[in-house]
Residue frames as a rotation matrix with the C-alpha (Angstrom) as fourth column:
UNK 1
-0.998 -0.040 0.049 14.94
0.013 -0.891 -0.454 -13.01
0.062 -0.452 0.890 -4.82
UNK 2
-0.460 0.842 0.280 11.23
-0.692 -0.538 0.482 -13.42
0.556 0.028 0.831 -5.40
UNK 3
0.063 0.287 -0.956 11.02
0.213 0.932 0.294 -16.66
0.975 -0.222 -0.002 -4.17
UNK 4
-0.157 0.287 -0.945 12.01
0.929 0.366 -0.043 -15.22
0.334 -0.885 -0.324 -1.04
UNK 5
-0.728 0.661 0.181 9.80
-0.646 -0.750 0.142 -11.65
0.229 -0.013 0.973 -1.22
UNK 6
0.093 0.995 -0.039 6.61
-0.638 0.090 0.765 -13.81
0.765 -0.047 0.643 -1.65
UNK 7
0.137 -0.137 -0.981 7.92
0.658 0.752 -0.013 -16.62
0.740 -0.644 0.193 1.38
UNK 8
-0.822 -0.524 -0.224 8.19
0.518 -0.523 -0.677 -13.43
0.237 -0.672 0.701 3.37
UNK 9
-0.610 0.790 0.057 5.12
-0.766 -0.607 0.211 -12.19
0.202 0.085 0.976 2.65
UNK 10
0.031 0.501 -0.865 3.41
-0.123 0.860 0.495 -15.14
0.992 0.091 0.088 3.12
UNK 11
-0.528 -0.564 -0.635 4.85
0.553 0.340 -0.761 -15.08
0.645 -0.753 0.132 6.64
UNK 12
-0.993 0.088 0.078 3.64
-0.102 -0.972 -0.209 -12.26
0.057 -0.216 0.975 7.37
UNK 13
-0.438 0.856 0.274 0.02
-0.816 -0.507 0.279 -13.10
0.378 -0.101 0.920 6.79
UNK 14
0.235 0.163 -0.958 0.12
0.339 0.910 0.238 -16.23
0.911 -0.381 0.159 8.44
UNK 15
-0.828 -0.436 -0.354 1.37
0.536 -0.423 -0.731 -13.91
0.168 -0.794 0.584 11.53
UNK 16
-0.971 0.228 -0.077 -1.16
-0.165 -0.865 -0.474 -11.56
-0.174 -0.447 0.877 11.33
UNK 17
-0.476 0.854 -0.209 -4.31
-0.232 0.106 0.967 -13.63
0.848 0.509 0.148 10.11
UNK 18
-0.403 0.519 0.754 -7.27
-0.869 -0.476 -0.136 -12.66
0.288 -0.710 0.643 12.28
UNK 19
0.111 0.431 -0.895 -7.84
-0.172 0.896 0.410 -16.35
0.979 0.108 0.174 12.97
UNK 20
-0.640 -0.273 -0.718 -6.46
0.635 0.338 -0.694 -16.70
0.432 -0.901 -0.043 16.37
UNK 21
-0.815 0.512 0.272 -9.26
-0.576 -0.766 -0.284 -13.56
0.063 -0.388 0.920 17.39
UNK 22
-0.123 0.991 0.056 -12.04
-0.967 -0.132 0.218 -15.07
0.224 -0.028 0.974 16.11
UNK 23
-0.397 -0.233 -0.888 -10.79
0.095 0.952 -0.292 -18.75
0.913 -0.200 -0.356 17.84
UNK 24
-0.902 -0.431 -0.011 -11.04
0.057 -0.093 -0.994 -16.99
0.428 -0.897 0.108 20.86
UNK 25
-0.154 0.988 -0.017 -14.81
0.926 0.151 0.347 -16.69
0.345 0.037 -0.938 20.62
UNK 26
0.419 0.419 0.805 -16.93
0.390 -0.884 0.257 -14.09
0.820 0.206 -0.534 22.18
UNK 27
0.513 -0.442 -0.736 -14.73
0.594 -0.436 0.676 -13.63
-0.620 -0.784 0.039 25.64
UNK 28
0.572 -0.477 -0.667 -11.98
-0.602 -0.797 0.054 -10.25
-0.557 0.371 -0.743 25.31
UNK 29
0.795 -0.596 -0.110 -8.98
0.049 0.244 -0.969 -11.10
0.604 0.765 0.223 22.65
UNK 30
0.378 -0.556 -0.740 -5.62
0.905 0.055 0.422 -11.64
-0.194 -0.829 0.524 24.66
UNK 31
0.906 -0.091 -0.413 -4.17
-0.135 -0.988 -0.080 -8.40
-0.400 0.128 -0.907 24.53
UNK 32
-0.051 -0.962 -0.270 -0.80
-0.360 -0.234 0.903 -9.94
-0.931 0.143 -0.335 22.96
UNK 33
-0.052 0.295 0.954 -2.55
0.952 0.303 -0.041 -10.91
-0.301 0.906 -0.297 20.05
UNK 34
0.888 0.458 0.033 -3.64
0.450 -0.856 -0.255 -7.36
-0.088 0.242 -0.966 19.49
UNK 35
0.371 -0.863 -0.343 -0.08
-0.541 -0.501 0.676 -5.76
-0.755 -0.065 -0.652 20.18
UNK 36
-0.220 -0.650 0.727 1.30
0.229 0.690 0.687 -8.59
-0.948 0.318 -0.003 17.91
UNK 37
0.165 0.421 0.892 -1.04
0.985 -0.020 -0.172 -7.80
-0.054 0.907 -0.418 14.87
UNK 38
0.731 -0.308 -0.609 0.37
0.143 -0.804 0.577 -4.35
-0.667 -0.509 -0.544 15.62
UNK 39
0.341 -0.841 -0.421 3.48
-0.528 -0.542 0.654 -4.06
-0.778 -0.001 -0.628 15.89
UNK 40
-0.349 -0.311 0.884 3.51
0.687 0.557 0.467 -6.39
-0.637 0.770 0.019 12.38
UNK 41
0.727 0.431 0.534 1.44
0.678 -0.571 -0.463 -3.84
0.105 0.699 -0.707 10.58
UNK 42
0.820 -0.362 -0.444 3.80
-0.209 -0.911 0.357 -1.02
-0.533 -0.200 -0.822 11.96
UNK 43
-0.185 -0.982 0.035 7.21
-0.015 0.038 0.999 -2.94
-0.983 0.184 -0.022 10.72
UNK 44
-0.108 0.224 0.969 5.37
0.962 0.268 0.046 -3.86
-0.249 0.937 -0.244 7.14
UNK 45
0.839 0.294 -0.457 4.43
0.408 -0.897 0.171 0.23
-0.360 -0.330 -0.873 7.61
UNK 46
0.531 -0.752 -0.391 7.96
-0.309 -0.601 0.737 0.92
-0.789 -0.270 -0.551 8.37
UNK 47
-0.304 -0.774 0.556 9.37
0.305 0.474 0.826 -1.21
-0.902 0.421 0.092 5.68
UNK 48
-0.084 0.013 0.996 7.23
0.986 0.148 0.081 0.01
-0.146 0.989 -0.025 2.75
UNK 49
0.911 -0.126 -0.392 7.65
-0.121 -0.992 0.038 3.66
-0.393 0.013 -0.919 3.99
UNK 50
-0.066 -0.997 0.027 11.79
-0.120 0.035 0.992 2.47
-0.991 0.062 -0.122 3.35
UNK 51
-0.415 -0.348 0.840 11.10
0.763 0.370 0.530 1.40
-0.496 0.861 0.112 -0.17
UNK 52
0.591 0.797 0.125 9.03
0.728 -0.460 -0.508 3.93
-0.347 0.391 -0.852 -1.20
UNK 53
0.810 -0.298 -0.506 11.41
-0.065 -0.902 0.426 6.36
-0.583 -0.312 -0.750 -0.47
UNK 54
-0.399 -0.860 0.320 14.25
-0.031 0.361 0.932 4.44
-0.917 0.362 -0.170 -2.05
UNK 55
0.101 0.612 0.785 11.62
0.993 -0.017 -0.115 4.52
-0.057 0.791 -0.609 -5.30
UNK 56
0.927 0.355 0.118 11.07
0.366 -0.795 -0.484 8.06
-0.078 0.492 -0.867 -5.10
UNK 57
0.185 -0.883 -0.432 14.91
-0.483 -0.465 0.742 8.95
-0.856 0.072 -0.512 -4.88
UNK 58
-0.713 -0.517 0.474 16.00
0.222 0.474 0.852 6.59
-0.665 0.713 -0.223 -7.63
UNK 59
-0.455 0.286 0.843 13.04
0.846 0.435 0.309 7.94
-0.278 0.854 -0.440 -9.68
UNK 60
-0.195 -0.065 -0.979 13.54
0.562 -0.825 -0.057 11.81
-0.804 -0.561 0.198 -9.19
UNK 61
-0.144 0.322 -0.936 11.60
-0.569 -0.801 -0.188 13.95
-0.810 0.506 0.298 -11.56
UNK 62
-0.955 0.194 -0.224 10.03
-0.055 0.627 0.777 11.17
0.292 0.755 -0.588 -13.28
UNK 63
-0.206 0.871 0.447 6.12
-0.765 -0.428 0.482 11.09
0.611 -0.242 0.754 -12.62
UNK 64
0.143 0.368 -0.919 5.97
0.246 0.886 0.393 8.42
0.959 -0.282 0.036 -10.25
UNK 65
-0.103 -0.808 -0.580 7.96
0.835 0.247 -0.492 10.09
0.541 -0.534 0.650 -8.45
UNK 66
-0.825 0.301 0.478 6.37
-0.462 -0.847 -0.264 13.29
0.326 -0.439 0.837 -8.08
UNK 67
0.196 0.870 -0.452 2.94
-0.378 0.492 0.784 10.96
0.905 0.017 0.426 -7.87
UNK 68
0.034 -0.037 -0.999 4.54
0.156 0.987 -0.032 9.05
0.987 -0.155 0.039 -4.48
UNK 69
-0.861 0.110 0.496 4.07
-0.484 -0.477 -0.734 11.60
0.156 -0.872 0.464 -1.95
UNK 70
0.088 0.921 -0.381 0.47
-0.778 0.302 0.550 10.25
0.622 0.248 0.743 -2.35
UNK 71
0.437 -0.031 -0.899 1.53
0.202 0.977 0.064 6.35
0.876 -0.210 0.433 -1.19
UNK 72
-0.583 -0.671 0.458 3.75
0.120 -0.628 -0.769 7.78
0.804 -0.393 0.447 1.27
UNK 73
-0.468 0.505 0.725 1.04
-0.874 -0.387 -0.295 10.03
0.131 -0.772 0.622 3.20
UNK 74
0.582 0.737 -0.344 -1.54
-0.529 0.664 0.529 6.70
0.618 -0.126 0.776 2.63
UNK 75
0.239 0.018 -0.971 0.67
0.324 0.941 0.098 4.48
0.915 -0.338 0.219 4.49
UNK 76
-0.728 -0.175 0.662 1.19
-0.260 -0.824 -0.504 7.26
0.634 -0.539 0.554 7.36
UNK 77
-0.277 0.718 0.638 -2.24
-0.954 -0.283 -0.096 7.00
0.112 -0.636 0.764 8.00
UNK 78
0.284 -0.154 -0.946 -2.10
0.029 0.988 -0.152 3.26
0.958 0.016 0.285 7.67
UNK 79
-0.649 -0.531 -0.545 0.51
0.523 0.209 -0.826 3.22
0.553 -0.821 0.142 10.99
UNK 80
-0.872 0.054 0.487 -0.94
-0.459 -0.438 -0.773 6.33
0.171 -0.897 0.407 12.93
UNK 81
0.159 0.900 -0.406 -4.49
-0.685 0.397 0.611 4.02
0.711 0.181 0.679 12.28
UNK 82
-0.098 -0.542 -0.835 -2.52
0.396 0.749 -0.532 1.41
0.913 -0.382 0.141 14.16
UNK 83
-0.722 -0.596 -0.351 -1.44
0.453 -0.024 -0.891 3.45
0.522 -0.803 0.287 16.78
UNK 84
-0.630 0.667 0.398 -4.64
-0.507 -0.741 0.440 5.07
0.588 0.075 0.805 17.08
UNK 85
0.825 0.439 -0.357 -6.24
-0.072 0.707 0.704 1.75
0.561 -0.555 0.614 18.58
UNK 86
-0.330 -0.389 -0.860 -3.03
0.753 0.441 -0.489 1.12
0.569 -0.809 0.147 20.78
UNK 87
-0.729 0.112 0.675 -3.79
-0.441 -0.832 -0.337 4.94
0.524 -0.544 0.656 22.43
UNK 88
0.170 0.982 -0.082 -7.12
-0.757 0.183 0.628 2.71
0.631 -0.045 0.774 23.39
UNK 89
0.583 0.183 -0.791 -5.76
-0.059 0.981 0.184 0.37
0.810 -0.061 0.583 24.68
UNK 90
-0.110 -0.501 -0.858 -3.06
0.905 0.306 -0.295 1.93
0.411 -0.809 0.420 26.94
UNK 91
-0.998 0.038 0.046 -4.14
-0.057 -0.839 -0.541 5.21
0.018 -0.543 0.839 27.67
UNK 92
-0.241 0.970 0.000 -7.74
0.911 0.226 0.346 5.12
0.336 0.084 -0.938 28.97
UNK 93
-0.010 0.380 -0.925 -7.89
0.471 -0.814 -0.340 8.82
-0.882 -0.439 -0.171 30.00
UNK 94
-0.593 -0.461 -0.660 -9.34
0.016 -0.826 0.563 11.10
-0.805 0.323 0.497 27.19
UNK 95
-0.383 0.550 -0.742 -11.19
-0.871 0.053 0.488 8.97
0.308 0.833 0.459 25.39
UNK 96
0.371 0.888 0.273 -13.36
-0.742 0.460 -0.488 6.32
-0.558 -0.021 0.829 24.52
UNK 97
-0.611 -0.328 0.720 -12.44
0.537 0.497 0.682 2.75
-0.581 0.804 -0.127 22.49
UNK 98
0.588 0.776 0.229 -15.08
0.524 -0.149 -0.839 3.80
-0.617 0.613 -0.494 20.48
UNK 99
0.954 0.082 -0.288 -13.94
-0.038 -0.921 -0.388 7.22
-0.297 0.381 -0.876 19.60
UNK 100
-0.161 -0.947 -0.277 -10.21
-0.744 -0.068 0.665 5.48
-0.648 0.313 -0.694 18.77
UNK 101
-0.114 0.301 0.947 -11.94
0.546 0.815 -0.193 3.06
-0.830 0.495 -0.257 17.09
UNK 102
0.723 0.502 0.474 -13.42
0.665 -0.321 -0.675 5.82
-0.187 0.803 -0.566 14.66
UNK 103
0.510 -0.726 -0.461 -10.33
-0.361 -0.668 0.651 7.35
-0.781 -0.166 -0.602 14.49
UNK 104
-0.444 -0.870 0.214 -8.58
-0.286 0.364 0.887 4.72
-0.849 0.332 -0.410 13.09
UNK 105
0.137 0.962 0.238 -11.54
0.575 0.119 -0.809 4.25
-0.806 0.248 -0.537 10.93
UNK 106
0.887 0.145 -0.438 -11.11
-0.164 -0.788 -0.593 7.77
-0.432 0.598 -0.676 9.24
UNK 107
0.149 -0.941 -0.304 -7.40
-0.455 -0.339 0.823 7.39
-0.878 0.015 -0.479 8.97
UNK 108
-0.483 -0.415 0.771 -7.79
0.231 0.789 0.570 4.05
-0.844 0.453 -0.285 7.08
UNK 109
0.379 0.867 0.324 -10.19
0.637 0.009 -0.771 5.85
-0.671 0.499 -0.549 4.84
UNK 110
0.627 -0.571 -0.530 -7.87
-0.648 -0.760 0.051 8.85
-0.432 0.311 -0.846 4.14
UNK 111
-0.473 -0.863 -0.176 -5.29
-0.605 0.173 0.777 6.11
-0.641 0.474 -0.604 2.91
UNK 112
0.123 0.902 0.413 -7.81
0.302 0.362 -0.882 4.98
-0.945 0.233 -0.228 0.85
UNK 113
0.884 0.307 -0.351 -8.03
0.072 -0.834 -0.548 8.01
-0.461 0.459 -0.759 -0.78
UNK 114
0.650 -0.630 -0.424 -4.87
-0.727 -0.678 -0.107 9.01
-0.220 0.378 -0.899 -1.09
UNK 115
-0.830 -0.447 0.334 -3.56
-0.014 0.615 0.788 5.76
-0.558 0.650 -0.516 -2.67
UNK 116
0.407 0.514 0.755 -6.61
0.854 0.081 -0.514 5.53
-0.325 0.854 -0.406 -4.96
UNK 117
0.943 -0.161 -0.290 -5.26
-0.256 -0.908 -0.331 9.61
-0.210 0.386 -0.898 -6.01
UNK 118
-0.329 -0.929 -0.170 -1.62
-0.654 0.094 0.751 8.09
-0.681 0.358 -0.638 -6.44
UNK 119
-0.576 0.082 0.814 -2.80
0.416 0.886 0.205 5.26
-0.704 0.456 -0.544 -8.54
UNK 120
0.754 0.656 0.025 -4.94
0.509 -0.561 -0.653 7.83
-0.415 0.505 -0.757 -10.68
UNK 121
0.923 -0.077 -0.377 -2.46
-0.296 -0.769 -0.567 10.02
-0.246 0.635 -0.732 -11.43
UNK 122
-0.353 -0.917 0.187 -0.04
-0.523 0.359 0.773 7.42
-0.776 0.175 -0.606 -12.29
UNK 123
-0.139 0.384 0.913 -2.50
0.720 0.672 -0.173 5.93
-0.680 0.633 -0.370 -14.74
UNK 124
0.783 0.534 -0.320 -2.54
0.326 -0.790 -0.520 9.59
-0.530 0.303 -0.792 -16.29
UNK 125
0.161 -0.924 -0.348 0.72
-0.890 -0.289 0.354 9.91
-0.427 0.253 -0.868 -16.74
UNK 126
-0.475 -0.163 0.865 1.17
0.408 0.830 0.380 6.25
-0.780 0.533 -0.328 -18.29
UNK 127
0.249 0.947 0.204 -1.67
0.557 0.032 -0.830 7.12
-0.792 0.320 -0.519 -20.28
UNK 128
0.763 -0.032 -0.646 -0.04
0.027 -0.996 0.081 9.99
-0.646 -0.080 -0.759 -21.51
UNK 129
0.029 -0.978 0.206 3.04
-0.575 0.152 0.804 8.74
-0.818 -0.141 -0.558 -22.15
UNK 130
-0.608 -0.501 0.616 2.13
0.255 0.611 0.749 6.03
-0.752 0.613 -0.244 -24.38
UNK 131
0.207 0.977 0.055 -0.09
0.507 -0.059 -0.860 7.87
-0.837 0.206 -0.508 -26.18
UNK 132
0.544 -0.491 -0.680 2.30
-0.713 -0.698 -0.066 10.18
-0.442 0.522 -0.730 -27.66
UNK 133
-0.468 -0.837 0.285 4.36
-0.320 0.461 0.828 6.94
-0.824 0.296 -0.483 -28.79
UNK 134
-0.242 0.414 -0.878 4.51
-0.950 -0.285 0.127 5.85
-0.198 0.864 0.462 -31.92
UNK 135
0.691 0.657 0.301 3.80
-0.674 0.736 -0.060 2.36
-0.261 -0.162 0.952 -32.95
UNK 136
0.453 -0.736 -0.504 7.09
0.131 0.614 -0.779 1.47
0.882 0.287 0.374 -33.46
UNK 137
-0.290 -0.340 0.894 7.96
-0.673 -0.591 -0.444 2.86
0.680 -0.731 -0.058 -30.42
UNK 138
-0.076 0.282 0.956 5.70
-0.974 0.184 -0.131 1.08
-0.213 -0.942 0.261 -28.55
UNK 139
0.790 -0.257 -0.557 6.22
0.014 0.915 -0.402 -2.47
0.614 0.310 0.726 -30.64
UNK 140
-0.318 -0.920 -0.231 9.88
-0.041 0.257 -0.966 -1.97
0.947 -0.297 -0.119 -28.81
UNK 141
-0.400 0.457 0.795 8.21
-0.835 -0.539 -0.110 -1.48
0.378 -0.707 0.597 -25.73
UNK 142
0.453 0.719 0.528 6.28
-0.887 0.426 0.180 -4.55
-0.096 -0.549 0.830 -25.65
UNK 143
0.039 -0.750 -0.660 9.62
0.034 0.662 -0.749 -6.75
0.999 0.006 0.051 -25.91
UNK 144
-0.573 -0.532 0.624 9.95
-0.566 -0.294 -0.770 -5.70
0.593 -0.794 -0.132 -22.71
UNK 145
-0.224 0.861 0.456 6.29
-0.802 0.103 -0.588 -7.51
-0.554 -0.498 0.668 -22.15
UNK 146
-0.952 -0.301 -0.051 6.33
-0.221 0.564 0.796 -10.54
-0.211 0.769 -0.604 -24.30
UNK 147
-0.389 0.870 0.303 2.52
0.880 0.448 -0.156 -10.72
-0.272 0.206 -0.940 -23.89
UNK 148
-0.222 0.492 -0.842 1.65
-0.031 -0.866 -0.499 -7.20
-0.975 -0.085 0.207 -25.03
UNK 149
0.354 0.343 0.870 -0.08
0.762 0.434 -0.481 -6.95
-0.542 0.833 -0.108 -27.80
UNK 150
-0.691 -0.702 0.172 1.75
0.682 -0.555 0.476 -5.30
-0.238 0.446 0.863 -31.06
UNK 151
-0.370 0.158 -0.915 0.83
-0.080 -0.987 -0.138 -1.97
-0.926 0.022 0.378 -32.28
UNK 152
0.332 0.049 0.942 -0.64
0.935 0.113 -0.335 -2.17
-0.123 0.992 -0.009 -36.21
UNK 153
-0.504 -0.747 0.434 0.72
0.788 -0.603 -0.122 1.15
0.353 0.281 0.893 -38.48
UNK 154
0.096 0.358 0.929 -1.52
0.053 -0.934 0.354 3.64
0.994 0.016 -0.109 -37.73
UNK 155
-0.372 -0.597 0.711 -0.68
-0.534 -0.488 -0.690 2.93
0.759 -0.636 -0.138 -33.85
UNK 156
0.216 0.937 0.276 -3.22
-0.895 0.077 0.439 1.18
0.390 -0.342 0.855 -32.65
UNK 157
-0.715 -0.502 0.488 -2.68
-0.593 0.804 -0.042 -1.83
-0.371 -0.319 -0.872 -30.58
UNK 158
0.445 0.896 -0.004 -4.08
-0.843 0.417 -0.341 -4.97
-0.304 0.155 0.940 -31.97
C-alpha cells in the first residue's frame, strides 16, 4: 500500500514539474501545459478534500477532528487559486491576468494560514494530551514508536 501511495505521488510530480515551462524559454507557455498543471492540482485538490473528510468522520469529536475544518478551508483556497488563473485565461472580460494573478496569490496565502492554524492547534492539543500522561502511560505509548524515547519516574522523557 505505501509502495504504491509514494509511486503515485511521485507520478504526480513528474506530471506537474514546472520543467516543461521553463524548457519553453521566454516565448508564451503552450496553453495545454497550463490546463494540464491544472487540472492535476484540482484532482490532487479533489482527492485530499475526499480523505480529509473520510478523517474527519472517522475521527468525530476527537481534536483533529474539530481542528480539520482548518485543512479543509486551506485546500479550498488551494483549488479556487487554481481556478482563479484559469478565469484568466478563458474569460478575458472583467479583468486583468494580473489582477487573477493576485488573486490566486491571496488565496494561496489564506491556505497558508489556515493550515499553519490547523497544524497549531493540533500541536496544542497533542501537547496537552501528553502532558497530562503519566510516565507509564506514555512508556506504553512509545511501543507504538519504537524510537521514542522512554519516560524516567517523575515523567520526564529521557
Amino acid at each position: 500500500m505505501r509502495a504504491r501511495n509514494v509511486a503515485l505521488m511521485a507520478g504526480v510530480l513528474i506530471l506537474n514539474t514546472p520543467s516543461p515551462a521553463y524548457a519553453q524559454g521566454v516565448a508564451e507557455i503552450p496553453k495545454f501545459i497550463l490546463t494540464g498543471s491544472g487540472v492535476v492540482a484540482l484532482v490532487v485538490a479533489a482527492v485530499l478534500l475526499v480523505e480529509m473528510l473520510a478523517l474527519r468522520k472517522l475521527a468525530h469529536g476527537a481534536a483533529i477532528a474539530d481542528n480539520i475544518t482548518y485543512a479543509i478551508l486551506a485546500v479550498i483556497c488551494l483549488a479556487a487559486s487554481v481556478l482563479a488563473g484559469w478565469f484568466a485565461r478563458f474569460v478575458q472580460v472583467g479583468f486583468s491576468a494580473e489582477q487573477a494573478r493576485l488573486g490566486a496569490d491571496l488565496l494561496s496565502v489564506a491556505a497558508m494560514v489556515l493550515f499553519g492554524i490547523y497544524f497549531y492547534r493540533v500541536w496544542r492539543a497533542m501537547s496537552r494530551f501528553l502532558g497530562r500522561l503519566t510516565g507509564e502511560e506514555q512508556n506504553l505509548i512509545s511501543v507504538i514508536d519504537v524510537d521514542a524515547p522512554l519516560a524516567n519516574e517523575d515523567g520526564s522523557l529521557g
